[in-house]
C-alpha positions as CSV (number, residue, x, y, z in Angstrom):
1,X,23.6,4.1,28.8
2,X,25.7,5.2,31.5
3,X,28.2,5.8,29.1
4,X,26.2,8.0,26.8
5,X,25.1,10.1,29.7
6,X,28.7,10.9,31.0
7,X,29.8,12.0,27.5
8,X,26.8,13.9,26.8
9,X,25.8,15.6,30.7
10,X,22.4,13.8,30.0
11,X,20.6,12.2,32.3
12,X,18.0,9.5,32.4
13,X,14.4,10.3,33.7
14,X,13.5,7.1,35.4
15,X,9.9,8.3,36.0
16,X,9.3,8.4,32.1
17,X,11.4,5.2,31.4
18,X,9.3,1.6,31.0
19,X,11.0,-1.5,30.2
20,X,8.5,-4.2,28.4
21,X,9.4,-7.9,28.4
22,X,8.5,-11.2,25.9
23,X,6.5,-13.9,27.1
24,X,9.7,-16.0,27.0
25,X,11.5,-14.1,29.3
26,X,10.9,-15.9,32.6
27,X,9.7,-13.4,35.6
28,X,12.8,-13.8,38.0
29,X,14.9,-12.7,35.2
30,X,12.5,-9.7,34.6
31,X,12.6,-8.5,37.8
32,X,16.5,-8.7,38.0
33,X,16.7,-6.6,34.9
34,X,13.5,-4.0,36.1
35,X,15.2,-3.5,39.6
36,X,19.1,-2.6,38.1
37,X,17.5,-0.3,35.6
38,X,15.4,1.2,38.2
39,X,12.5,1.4,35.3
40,X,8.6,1.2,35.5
41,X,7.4,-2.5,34.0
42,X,4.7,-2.5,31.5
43,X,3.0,-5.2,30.0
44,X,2.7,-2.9,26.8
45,X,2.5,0.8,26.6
46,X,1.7,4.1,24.1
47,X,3.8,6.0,22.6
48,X,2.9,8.9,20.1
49,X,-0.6,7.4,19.7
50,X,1.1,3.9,18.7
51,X,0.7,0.4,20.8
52,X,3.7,-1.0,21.5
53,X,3.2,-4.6,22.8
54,X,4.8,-8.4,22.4
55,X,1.9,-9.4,20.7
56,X,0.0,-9.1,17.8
57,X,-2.6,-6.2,18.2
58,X,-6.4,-6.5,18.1
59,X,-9.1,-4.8,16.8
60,X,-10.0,-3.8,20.4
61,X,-6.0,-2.2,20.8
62,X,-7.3,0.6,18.0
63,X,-10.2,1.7,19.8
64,X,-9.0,5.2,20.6
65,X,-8.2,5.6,16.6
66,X,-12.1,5.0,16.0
67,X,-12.9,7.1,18.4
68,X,-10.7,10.1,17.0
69,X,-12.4,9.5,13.8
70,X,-15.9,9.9,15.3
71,X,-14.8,12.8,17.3
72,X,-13.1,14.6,14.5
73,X,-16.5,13.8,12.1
74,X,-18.8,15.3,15.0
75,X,-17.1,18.6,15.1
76,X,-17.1,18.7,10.9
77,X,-20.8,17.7,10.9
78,X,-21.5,21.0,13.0
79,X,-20.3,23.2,9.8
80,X,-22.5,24.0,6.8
81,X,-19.9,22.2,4.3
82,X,-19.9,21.5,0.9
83,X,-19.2,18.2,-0.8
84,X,-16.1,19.9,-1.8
85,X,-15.0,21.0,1.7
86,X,-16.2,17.6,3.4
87,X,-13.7,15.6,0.2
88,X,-10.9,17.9,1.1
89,X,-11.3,17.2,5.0
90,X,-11.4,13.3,4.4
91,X,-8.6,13.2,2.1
92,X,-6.7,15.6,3.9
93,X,-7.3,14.8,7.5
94,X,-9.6,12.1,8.3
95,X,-8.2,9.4,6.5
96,X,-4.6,10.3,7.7
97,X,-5.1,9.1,11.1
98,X,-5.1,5.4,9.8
99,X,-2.6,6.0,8.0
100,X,-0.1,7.3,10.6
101,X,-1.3,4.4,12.8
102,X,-0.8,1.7,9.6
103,X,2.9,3.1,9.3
104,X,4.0,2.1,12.5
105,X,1.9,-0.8,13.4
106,X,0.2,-3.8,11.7
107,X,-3.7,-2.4,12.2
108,X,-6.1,-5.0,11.8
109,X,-8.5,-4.7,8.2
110,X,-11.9,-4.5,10.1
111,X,-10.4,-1.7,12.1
112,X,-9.8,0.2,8.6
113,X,-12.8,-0.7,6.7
114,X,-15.0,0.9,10.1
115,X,-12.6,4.3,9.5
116,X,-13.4,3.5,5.7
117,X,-17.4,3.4,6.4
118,X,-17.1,6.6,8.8
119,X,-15.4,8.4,5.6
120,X,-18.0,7.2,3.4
121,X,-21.1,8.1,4.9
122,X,-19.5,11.7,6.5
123,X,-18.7,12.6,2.6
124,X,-22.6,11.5,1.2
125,X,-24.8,12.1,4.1
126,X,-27.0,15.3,3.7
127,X,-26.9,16.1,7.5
128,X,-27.3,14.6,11.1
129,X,-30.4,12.5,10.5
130,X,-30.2,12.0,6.9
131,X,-27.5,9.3,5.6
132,X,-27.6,10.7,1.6
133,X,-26.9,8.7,-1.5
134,X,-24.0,7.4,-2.2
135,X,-23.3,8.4,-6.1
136,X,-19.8,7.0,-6.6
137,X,-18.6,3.7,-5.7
138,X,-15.7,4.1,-3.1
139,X,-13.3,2.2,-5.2
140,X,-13.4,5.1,-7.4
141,X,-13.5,7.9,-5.1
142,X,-10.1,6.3,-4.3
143,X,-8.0,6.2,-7.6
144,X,-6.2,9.3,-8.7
145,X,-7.9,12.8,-10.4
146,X,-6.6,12.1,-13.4
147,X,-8.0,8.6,-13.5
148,X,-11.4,10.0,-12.7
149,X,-11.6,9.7,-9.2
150,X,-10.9,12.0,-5.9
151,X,-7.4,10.9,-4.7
152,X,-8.4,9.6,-1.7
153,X,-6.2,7.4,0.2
154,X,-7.6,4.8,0.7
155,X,-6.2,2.9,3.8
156,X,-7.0,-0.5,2.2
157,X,-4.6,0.3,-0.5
158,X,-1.6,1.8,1.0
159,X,-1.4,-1.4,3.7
160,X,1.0,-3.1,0.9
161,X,2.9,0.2,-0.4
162,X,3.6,0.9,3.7
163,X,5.2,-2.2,3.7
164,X,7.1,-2.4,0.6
165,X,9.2,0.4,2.1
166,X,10.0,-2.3,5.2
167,X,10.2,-5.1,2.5
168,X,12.9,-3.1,0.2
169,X,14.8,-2.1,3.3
170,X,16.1,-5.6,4.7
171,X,16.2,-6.1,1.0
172,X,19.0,-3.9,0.7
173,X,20.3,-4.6,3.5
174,X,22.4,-7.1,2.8
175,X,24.4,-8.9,5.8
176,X,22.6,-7.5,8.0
177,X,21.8,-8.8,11.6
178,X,18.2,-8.8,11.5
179,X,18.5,-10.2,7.6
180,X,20.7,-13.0,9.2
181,X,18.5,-14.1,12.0
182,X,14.8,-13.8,10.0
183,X,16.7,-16.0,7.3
184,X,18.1,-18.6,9.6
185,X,14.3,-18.5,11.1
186,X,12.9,-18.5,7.8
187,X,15.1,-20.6,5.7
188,X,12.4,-20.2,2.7
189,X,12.5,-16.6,3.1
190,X,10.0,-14.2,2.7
191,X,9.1,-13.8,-1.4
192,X,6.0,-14.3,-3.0
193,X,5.2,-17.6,-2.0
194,X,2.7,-18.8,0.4
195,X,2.8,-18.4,4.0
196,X,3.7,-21.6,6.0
197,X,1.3,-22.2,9.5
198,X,3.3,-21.0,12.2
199,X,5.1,-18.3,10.0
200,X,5.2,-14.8,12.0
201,X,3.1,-12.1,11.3
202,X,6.6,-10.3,10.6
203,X,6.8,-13.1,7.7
204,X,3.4,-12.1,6.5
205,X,3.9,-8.2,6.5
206,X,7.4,-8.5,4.9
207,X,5.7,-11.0,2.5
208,X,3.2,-8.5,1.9
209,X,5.2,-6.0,0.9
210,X,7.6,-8.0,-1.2
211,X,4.1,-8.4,-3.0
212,X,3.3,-5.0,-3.9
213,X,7.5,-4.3,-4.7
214,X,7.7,-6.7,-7.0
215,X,6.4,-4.4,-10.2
216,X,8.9,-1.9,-9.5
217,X,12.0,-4.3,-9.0
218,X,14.7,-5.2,-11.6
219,X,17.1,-8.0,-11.2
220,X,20.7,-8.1,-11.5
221,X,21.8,-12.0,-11.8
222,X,24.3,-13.5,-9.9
223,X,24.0,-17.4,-8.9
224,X,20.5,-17.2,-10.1
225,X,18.2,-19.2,-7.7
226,X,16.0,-15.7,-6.8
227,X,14.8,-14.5,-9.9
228,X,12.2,-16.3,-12.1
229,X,12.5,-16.5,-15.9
230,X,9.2,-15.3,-17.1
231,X,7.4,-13.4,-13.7
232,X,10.5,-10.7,-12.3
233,X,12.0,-8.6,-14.7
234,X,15.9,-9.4,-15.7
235,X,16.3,-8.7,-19.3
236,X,14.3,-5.6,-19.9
237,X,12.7,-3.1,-17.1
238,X,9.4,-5.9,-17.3
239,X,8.9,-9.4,-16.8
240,X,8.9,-11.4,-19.9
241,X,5.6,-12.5,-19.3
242,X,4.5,-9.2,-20.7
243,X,6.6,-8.8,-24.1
244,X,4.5,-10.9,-26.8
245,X,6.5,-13.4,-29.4
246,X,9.6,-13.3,-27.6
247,X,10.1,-17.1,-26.1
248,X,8.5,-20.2,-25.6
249,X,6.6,-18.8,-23.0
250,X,5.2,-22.4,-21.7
251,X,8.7,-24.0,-21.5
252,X,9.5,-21.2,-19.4
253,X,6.3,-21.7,-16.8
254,X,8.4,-22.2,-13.1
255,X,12.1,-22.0,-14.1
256,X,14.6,-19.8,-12.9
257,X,17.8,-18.0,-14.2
258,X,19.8,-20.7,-12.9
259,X,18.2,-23.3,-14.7
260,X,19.8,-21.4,-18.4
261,X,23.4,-22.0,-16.7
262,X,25.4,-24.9,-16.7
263,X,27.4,-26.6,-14.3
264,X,29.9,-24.0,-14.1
265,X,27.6,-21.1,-13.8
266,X,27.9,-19.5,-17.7
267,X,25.2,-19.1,-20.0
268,X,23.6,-22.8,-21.3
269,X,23.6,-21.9,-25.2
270,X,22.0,-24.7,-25.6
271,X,19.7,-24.7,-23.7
272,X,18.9,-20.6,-24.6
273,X,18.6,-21.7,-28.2
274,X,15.5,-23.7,-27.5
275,X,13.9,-21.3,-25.3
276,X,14.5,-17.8,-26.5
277,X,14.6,-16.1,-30.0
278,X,18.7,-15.5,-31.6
279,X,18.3,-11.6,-30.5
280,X,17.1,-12.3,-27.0
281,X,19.6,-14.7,-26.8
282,X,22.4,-12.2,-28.0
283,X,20.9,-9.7,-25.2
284,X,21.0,-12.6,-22.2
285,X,24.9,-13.6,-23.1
286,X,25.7,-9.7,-23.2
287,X,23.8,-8.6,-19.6
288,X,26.1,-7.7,-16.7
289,X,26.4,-10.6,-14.5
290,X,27.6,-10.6,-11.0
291,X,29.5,-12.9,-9.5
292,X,29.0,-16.7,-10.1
293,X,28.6,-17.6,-6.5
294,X,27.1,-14.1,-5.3
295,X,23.8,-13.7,-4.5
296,X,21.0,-12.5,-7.0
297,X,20.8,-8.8,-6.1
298,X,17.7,-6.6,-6.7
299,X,17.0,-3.0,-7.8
300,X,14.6,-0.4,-8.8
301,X,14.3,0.0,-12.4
302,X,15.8,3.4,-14.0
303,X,12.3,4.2,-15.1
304,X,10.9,4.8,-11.4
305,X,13.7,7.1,-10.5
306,X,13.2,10.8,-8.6
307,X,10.1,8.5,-6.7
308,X,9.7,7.1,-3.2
309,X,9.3,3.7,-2.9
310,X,5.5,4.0,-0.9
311,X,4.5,6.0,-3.9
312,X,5.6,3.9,-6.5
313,X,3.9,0.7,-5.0
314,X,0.6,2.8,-4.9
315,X,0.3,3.5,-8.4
316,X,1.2,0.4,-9.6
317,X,-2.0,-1.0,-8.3
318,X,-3.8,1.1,-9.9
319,X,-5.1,0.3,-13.5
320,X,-4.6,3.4,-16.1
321,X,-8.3,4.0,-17.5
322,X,-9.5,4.4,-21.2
323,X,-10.3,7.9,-20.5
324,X,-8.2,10.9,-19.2
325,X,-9.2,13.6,-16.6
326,X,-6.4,15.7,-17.1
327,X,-8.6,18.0,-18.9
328,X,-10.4,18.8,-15.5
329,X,-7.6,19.8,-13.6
330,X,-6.2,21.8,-16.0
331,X,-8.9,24.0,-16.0
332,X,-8.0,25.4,-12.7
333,X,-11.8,25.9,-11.5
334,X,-12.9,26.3,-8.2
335,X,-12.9,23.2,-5.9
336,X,-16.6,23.2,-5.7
337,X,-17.2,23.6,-9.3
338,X,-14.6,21.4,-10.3
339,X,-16.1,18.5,-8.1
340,X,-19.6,19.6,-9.8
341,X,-18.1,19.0,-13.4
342,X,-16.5,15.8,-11.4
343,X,-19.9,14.4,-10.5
344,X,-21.3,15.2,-14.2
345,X,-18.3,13.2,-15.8
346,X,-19.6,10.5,-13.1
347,X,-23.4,10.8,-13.7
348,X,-23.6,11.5,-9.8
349,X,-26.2,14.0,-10.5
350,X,-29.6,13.4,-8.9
351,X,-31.8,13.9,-11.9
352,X,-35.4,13.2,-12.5
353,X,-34.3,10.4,-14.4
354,X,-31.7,9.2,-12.1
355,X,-33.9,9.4,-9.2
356,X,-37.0,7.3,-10.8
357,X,-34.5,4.6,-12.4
358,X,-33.2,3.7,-8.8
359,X,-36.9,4.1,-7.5
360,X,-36.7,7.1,-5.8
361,X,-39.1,9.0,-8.0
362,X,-41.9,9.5,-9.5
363,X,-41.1,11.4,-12.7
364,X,-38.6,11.4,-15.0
365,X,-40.0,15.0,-16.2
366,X,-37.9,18.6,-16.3
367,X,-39.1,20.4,-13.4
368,X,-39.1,23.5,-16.0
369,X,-41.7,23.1,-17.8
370,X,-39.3,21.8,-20.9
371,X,-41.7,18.5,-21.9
372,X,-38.3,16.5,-21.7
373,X,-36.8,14.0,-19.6
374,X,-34.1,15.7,-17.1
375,X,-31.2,13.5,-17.7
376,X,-27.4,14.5,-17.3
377,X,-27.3,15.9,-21.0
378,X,-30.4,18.1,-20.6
379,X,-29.4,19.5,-17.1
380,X,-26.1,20.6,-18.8
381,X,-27.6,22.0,-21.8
């Protein structure tokens, strides 16, 4: 530091420096380093909204982000807003603050269902002292327009995307220093299978995200002890778990690549011949191969090029519906009559009929005099 500072004219501010130590460091050697720096000691401190302590956070350690949330709804619930204006605000604002805070921390799931709840019942509620029907379930608010929902971001979903990013960095990292000490920590490494007691919460978010990478990753084979024969993808750009008719798809339950080698590390034709069709087999014997004794290295497949990584994790949890909505956006209506057509495609529309099926009616009548029952097709007719 003293260094940087003579080649650069900067100099330290020891009233905004803090120095935080482990548990494990014992306090005499603390002290030593505290009074040589000439730095304040903190048992944890914030930075940019974000706790940074040498533990794992607590519910209680998000309390300020809560109390944002309620503050920022308060001043909203002043304004005469439509449900157009209050979904914009959520998507756009609201449910943002978790998300900054996720990024850069591991926030505890109660802490972002309560943000969740706060969203929910801002987006239905009628005003102050009325808490409103809720017409969509949230789980649909959540997926994408043009799957029929709102696009919200749901904090729930992105906790595995957020860390697929982290996950496919120390993938790629190679020899890294941090690679090299979590692996000699964690000789069974952090892939998709179960987390051991006493594994790190480090373990777990890593593990996590290696989760929610794993539809996007393609495998190129070296030695062959990473990649599984039937779950990652290796041959084509998907597992073959999902192309029909291709092998004997119970013969290959648990293996790995390695296991269609020999001793030597080439192909097993063999041992292909009783597990795979002739043309598979001619496509395995033809696929670039790294070296025998290198390791099995990993990559994103062609088809997810031009994407980032957090949004590619993110829509592969979600499940393509039957129907389109395409047809709404392109339409280019205003935001509030676009999220009226929105809650008719929905049957989110308080009708007569509506309102009496769920009790809280009387009559399932037209209010106009028209002798018919006011359901979603009459109303639009």
């Amino acid at each position: 530091m003293e260094l940087y500072c003579s080649w650069t004219g900067q100099k330290i501010n020891l009233a905004k420096s803090m120095v935080v130590f482990n548990n494990a460091t014992p306090n005499w050697k603390a002290n030593r380093f505290t009074r040589r720096l000439g730095f304040a000691r903190f048992c944890e401190l914030q930075y940019l909204g974000v706790t940074l302590a040498m533990r794992k956070l607590r519910a209680a350690d998000f309390a300020e982000l809560l109390l944002r949330v309620n503050s920022t709804i308060r001043g909203w619930s002043n304004r005469q807003l439509s449900l157009a204006g209050r979904a914009t605000l959520i998507n756009s604002s609201l449910l943002s603050m978790a998300i900054y805070v996720m990024t850069h921390s591991d926030i505890p799931v109660a802490t972002l269902r309560m943000v969740e709840a706060r969203a929910r019942f801002f987006l239905w509620k009628k005003d102050a002292s009325h808490r409103g029907v809720h017409y969509v379930a949230w789980d649909v608010v959540c997926t994408p327009k043009d799957y029929g929902g709102l696009g919200f971001h749901s904090t729930l979903n992105w906790r595995g995307p957020l860390r697929a990013r982290l996950a496919w960095d120390v993938l790629r990292s190679g020899a890294s220093l941090f690679r090299s000490i979590f692996q000699s920590r964690y000789p069974h490494g952090f892939g998709l299978g179960p987390v051991r007691c006493g594994d790190s919460f480090i373990l777990r978010l890593l593990m996590d995200g290696m989760s929610a990478l794993q539809p996007l990753l393609r495998w190129r084979i070296g030695e062959g002890h990473t990649v599984d024969v039937l779950s990652d993808a290796w041959i084509f750009e998907v597992p073959l778990a999902r192309w029909p008719t291709l092998a004997n798809y119970q013969a290959l339950e648990g293996l790995s690549v390695v296991e269609l080698m020999d001793e030597e590390g080439n192909w097993d034709g063999g041992r292909l011949a009783d597990l795979f069709s002739p043309d598979l087999i001619d496509i395995i014997t033809h696929l670039p191969r790294l070296g025998r004794t290198t390791v099995d290295e990993p990559e994103i497949g062609s088809r997810f090029n031009g994407h980032t990584i957090m949004g590619l994790a993110y829509a592969a949890q979600v499940s393509p519906p039957t129907d389109s909505f395409t047809w709404l956006a392109r339409l280019k209506l205003h935001p509030r009559d676009r999220f009226f057509w929105w809650r008719l495609s929905r049957g989110a529309i308080p009708t007569n009929k509506w309102l009496q099926r769920r009790g809280l009616g009387s009559a399932p009548d037209c209010p106009w005099g028209c002798g018919l029952a006011e359901t979603v097709d009459h109303l639009l007719g």
